[in-house]
SEZA-770972 format. One record per atom (N, C-alpha, C, O): residue in three letters; atom name; x negated, y, z negated. Coordinates in nm, 4 decimals. Layout:
BEGIN
[atom "ala"; "CA"; [X; Y; Z]]
...
***
This chain:
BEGIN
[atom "unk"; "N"; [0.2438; 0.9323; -1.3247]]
[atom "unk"; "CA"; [0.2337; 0.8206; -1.2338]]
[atom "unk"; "C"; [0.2768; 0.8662; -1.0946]]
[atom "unk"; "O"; [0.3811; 0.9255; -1.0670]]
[atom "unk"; "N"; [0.1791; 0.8287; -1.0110]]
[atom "unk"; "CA"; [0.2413; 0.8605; -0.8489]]
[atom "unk"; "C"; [0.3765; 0.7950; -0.7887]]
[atom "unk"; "O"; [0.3928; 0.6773; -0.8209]]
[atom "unk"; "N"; [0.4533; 0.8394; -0.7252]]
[atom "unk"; "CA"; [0.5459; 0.7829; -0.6985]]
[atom "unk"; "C"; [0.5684; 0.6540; -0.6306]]
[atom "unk"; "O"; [0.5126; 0.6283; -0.5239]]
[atom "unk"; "N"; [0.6688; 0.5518; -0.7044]]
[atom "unk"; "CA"; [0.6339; 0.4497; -0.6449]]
[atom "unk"; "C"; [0.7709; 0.4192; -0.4776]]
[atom "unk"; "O"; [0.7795; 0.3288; -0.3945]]
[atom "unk"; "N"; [0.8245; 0.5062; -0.4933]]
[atom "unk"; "CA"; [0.9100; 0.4693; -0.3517]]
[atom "unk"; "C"; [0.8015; 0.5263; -0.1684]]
[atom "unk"; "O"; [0.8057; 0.4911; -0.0506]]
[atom "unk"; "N"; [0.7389; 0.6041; -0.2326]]
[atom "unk"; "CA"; [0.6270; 0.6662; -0.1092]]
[atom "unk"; "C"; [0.5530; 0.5555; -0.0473]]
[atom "unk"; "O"; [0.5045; 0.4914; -0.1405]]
[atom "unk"; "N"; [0.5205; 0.5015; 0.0662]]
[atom "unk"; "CA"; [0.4660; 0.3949; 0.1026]]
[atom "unk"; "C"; [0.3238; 0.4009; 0.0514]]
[atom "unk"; "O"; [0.2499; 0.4968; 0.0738]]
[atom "unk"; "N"; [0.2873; 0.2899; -0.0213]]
[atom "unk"; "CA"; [0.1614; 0.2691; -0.0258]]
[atom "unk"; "C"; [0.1119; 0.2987; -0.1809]]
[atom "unk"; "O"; [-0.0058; 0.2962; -0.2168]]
[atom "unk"; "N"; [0.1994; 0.3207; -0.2459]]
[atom "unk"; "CA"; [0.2064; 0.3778; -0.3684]]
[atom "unk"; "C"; [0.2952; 0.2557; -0.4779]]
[atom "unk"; "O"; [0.3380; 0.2689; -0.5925]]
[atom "unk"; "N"; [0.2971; 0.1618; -0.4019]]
[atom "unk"; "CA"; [0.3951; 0.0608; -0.5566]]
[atom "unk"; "C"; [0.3438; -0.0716; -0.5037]]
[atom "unk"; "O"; [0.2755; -0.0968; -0.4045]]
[atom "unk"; "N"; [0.3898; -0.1401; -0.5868]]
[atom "unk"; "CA"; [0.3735; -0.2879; -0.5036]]
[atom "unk"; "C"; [0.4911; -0.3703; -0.5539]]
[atom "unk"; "O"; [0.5380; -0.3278; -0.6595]]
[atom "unk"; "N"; [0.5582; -0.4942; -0.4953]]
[atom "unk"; "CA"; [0.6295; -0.5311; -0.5829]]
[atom "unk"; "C"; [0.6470; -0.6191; -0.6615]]
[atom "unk"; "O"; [0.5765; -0.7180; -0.6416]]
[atom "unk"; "N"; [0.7442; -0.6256; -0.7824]]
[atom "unk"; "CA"; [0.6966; -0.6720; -0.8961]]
[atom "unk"; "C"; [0.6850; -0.8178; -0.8693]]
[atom "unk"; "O"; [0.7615; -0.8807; -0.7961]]
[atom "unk"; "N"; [0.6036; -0.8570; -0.9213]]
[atom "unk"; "CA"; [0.5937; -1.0397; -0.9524]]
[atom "unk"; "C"; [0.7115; -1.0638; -1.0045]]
[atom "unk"; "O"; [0.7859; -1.1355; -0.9377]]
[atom "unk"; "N"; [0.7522; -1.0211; -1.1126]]
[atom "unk"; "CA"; [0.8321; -1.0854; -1.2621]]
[atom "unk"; "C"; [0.9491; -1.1187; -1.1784]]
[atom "unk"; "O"; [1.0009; -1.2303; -1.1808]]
[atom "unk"; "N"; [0.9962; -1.0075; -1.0940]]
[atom "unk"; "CA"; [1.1056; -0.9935; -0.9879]]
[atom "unk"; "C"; [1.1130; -1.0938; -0.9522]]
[atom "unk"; "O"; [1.1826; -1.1740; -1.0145]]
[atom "unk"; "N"; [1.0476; -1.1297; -0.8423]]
[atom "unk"; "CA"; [1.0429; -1.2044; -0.7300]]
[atom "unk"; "C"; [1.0315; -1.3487; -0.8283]]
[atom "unk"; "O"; [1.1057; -1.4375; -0.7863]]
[atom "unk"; "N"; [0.9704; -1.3770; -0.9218]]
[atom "unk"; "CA"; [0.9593; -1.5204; -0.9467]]
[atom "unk"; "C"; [1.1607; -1.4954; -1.0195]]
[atom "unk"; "O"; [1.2374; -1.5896; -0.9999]]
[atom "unk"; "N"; [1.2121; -1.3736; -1.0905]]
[atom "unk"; "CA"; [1.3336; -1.4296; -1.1297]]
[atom "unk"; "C"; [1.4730; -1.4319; -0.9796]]
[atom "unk"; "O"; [1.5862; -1.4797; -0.9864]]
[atom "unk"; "N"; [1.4097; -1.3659; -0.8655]]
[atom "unk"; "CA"; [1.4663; -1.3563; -0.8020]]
[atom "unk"; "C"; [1.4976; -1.5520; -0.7006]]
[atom "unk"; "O"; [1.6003; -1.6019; -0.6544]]
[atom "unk"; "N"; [1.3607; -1.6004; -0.7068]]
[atom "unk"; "CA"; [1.3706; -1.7588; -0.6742]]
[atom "unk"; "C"; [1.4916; -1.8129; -0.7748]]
[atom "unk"; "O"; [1.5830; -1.8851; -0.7349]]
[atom "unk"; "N"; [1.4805; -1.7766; -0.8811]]
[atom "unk"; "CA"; [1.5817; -1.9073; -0.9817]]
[atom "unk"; "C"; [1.7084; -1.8647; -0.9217]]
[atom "unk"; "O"; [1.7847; -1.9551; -0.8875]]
[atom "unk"; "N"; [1.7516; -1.7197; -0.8990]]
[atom "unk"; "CA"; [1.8791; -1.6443; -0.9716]]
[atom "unk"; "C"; [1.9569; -1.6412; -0.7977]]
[atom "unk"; "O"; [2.0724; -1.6635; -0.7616]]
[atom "unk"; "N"; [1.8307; -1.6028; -0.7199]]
[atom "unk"; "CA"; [1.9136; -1.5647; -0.5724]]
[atom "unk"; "C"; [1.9285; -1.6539; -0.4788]]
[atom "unk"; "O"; [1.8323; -1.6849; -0.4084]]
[atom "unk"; "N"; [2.0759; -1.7214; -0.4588]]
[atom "unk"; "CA"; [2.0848; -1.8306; -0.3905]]
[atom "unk"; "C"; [2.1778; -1.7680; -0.2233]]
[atom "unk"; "O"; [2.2195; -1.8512; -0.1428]]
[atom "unk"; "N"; [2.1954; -1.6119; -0.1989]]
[atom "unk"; "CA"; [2.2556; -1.5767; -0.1085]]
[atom "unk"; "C"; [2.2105; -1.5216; 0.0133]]
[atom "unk"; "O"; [2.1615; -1.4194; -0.0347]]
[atom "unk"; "N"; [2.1911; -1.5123; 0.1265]]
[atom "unk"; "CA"; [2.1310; -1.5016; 0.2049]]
[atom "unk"; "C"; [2.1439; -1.3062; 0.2329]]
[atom "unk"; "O"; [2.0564; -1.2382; 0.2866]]
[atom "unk"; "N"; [2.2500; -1.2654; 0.1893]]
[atom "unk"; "CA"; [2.3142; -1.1381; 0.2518]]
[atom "unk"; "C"; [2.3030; -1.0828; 0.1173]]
[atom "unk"; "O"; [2.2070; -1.0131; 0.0843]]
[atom "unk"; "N"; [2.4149; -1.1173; 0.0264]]
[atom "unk"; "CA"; [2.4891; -1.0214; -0.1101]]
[atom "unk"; "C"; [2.3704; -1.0596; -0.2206]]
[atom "unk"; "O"; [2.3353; -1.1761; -0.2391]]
[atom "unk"; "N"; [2.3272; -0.9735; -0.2744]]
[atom "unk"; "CA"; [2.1943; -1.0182; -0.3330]]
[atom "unk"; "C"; [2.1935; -0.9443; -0.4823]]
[atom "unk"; "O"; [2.1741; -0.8242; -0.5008]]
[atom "unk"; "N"; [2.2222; -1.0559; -0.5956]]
[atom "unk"; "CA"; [2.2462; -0.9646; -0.7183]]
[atom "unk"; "C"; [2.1602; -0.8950; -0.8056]]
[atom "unk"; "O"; [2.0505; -0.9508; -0.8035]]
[atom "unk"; "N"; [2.1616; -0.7506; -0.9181]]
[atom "unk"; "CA"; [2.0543; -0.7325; -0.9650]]
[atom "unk"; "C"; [1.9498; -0.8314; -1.0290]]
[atom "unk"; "O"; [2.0028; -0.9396; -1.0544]]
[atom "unk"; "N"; [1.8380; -0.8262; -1.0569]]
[atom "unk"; "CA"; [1.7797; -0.8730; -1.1279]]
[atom "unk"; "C"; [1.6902; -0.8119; -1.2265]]
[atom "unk"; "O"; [1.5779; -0.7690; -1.2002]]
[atom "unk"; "N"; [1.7787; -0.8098; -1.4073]]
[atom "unk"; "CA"; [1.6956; -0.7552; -1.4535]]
[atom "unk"; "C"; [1.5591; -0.7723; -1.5013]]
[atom "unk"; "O"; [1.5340; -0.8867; -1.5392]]
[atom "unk"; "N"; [1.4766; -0.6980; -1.5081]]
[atom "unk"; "CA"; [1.3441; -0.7330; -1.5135]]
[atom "unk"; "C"; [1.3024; -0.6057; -1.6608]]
[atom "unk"; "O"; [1.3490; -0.4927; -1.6754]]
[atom "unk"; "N"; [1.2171; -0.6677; -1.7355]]
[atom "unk"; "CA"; [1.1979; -0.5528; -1.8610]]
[atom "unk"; "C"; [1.0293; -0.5208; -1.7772]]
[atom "unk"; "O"; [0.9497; -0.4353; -1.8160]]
[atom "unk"; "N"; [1.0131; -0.5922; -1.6862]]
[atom "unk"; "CA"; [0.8356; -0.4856; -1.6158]]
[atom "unk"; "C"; [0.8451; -0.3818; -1.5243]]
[atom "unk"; "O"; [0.7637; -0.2948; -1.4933]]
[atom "unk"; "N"; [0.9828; -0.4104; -1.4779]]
[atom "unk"; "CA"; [0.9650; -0.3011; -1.3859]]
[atom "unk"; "C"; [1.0970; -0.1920; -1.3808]]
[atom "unk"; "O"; [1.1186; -0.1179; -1.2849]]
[atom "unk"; "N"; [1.1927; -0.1990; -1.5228]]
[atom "unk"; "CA"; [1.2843; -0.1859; -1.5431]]
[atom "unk"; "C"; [1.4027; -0.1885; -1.4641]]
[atom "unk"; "O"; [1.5013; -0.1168; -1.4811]]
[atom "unk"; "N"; [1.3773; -0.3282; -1.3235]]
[atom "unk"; "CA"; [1.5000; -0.3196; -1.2342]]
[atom "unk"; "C"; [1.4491; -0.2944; -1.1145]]
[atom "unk"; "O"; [1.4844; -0.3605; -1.0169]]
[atom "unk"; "N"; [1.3515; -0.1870; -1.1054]]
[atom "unk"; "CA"; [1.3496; -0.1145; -0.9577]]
[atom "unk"; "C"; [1.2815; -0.2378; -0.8325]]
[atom "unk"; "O"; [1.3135; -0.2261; -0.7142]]
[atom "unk"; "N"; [1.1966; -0.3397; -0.8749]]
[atom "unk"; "CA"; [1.1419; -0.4155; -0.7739]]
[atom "unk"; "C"; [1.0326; -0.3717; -0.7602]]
[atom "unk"; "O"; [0.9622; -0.4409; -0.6866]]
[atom "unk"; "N"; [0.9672; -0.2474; -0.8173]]
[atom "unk"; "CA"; [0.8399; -0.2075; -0.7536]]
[atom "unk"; "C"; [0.7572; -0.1595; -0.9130]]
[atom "unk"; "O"; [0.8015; -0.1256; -1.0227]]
[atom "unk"; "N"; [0.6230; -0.1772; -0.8591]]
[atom "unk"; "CA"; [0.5456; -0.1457; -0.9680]]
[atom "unk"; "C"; [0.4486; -0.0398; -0.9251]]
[atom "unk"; "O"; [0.3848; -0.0692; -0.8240]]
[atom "unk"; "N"; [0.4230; 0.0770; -0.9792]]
[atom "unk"; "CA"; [0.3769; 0.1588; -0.9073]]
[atom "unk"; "C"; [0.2229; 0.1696; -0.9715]]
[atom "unk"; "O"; [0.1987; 0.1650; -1.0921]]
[atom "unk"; "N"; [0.1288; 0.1841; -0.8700]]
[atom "unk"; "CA"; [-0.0070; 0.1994; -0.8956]]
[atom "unk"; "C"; [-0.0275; 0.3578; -0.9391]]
[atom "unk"; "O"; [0.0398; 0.4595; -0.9227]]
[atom "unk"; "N"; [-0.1828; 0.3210; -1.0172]]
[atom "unk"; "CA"; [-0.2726; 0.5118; -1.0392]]
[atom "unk"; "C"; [-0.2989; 0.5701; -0.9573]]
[atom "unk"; "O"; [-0.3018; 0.5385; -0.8383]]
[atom "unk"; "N"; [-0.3166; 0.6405; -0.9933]]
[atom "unk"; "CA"; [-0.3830; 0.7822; -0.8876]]
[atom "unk"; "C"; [-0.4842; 0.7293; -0.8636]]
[atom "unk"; "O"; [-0.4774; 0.7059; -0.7429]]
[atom "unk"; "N"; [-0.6204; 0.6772; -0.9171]]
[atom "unk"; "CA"; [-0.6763; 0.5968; -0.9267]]
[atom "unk"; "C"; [-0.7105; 0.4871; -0.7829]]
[atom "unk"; "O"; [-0.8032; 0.4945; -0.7022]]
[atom "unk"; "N"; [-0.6115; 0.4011; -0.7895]]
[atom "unk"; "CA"; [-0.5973; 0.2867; -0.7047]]
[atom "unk"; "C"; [-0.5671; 0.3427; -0.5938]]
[atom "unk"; "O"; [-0.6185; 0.3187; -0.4846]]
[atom "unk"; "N"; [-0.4534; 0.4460; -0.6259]]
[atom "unk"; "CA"; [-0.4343; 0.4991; -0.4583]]
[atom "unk"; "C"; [-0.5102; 0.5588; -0.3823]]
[atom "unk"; "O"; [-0.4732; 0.5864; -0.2682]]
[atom "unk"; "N"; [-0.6359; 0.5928; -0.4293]]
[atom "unk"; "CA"; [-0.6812; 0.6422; -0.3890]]
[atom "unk"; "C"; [-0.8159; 0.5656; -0.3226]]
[atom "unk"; "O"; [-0.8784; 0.6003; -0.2224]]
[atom "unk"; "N"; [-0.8454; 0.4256; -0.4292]]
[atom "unk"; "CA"; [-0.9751; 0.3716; -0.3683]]
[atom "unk"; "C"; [-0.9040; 0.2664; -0.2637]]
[atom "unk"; "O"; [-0.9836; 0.2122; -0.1870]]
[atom "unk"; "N"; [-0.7667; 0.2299; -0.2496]]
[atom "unk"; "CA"; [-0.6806; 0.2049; -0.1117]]
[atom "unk"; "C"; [-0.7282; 0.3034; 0.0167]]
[atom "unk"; "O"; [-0.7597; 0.2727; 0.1316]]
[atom "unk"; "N"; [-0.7218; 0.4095; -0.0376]]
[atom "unk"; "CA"; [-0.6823; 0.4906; 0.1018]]
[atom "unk"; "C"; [-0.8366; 0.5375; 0.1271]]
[atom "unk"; "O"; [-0.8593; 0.5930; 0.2345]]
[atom "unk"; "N"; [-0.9300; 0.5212; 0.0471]]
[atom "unk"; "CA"; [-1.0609; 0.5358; 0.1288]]
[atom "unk"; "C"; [-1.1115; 0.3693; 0.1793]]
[atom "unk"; "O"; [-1.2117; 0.3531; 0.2490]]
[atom "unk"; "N"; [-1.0672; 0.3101; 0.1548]]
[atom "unk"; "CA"; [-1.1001; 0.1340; 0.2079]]
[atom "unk"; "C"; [-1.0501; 0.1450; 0.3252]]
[atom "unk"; "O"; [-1.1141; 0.1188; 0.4270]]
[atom "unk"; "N"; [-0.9301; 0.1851; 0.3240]]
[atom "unk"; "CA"; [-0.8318; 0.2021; 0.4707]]
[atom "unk"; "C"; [-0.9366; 0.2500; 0.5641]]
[atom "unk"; "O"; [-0.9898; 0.1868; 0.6554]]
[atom "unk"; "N"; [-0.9596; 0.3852; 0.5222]]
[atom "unk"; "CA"; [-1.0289; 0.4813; 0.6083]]
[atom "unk"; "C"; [-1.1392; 0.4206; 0.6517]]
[atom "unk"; "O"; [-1.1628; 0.3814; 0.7660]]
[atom "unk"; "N"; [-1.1948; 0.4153; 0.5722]]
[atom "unk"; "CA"; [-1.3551; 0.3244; 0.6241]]
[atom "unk"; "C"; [-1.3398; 0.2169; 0.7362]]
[atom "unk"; "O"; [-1.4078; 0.2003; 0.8374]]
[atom "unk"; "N"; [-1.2288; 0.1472; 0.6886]]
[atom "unk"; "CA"; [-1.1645; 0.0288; 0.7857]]
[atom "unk"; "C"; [-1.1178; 0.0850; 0.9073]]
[atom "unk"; "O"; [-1.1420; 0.0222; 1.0104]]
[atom "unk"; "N"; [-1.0529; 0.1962; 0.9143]]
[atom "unk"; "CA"; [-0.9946; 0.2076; 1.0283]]
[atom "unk"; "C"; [-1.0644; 0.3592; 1.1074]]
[atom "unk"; "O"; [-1.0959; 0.3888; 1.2226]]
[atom "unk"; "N"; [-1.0659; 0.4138; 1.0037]]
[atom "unk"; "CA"; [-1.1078; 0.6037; 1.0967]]
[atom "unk"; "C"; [-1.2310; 0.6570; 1.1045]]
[atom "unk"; "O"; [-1.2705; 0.7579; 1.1629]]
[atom "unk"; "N"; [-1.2929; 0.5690; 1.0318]]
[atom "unk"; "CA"; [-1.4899; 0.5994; 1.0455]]
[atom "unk"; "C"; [-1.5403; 0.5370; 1.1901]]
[atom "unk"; "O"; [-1.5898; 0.6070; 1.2784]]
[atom "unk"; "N"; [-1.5226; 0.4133; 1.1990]]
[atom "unk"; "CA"; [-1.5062; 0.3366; 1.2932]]
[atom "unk"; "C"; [-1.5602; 0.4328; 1.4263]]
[atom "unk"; "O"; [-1.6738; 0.4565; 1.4675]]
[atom "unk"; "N"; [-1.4294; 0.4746; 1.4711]]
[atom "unk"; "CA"; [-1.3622; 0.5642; 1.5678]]
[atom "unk"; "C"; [-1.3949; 0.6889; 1.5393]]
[atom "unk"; "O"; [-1.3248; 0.7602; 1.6111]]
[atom "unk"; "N"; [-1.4537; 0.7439; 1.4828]]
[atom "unk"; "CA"; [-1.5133; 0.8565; 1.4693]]
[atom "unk"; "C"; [-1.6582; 0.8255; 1.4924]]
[atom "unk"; "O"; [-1.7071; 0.8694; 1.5965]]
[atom "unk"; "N"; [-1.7255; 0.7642; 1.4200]]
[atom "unk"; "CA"; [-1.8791; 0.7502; 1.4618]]
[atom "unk"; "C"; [-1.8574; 0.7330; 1.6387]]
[atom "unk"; "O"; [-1.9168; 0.7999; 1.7232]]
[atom "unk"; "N"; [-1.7813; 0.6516; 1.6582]]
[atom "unk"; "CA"; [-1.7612; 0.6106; 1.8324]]
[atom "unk"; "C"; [-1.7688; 0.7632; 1.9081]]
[atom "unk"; "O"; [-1.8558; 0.8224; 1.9720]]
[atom "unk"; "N"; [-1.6629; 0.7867; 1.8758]]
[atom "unk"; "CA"; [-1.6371; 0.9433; 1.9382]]
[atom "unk"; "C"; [-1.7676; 1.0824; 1.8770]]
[atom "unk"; "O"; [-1.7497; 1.1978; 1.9159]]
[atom "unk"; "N"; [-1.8415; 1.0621; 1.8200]]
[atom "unk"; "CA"; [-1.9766; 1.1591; 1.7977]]
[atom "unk"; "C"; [-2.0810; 1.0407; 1.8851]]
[atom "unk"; "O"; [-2.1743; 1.1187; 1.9042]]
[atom "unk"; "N"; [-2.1249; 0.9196; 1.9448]]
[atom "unk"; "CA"; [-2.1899; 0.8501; 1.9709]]
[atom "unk"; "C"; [-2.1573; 0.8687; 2.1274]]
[atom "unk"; "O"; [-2.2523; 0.8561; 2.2046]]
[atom "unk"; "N"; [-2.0537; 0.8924; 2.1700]]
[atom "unk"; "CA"; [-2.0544; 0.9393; 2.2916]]
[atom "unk"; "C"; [-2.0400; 1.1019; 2.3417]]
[atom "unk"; "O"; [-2.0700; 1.1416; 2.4543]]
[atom "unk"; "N"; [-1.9969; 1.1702; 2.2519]]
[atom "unk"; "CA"; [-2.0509; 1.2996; 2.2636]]
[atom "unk"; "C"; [-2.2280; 1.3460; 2.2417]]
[atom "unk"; "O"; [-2.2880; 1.4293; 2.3095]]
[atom "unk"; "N"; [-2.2547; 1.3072; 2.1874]]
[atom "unk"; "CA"; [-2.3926; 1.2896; 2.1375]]
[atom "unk"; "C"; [-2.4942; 1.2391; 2.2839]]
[atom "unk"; "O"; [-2.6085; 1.2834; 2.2945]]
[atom "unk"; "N"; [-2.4373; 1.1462; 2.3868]]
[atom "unk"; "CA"; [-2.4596; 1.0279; 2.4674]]
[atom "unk"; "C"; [-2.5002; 1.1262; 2.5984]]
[atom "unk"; "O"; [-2.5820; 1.0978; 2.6859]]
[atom "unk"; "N"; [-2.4297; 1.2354; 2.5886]]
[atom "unk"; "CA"; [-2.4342; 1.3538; 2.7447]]
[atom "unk"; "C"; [-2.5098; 1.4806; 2.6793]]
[atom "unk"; "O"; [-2.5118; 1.5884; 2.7389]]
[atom "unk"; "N"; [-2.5696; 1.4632; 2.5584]]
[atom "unk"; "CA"; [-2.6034; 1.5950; 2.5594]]
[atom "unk"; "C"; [-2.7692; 1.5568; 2.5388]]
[atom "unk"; "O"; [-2.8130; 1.4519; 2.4915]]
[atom "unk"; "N"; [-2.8622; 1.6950; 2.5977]]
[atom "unk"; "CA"; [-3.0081; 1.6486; 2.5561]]
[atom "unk"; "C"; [-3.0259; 1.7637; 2.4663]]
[atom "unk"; "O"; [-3.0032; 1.8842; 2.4768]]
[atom "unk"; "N"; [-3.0866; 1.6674; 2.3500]]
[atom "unk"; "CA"; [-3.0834; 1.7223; 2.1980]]
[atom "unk"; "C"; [-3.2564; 1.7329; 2.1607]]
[atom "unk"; "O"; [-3.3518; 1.6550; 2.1631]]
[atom "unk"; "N"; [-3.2368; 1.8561; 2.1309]]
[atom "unk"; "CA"; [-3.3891; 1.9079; 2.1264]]
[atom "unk"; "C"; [-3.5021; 1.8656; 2.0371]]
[atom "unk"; "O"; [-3.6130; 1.9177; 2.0490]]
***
């Protein structure tokens, strides 16, 4: 399993967070909550798999973009035979 403390690599647990509403009434001091899904840690860590069809969605979303841009204006000054 990929690591789940690396950003982008866990998510966190549901089970948590719904026992964390009943149990956590403190704004600061915040007690464990055990959880048997995520054995405690708060995070659930995704596949190799997932991380990976994340980080090409990203890309597409963000760095294709800006790359086609930047070949569309290089492309824009040159006369191409």
């Amino acid at each position: 399993m990929a690591d789940i403390t690396l950003h982008g690599n866990g998510e966190a647990c549901p089970a948590c967070a719904l026992r964390r509403e009943v149990q956590d009434h403190g704004a600061i001091l915040r007690p464990d909550v055990p959880c048997n899904v995520c054995g405690g840690l708060g995070r659930l860590g995704l596949s190799d798999a997932e991380i990976c069809r994340r980080t090409v969605e990203e890309a597409r979303r963000c760095y294709w973009p800006e790359v086609e841009r930047r070949w569309a204006e290089q492309s824009n000054g040159r006369n191409e035979c």
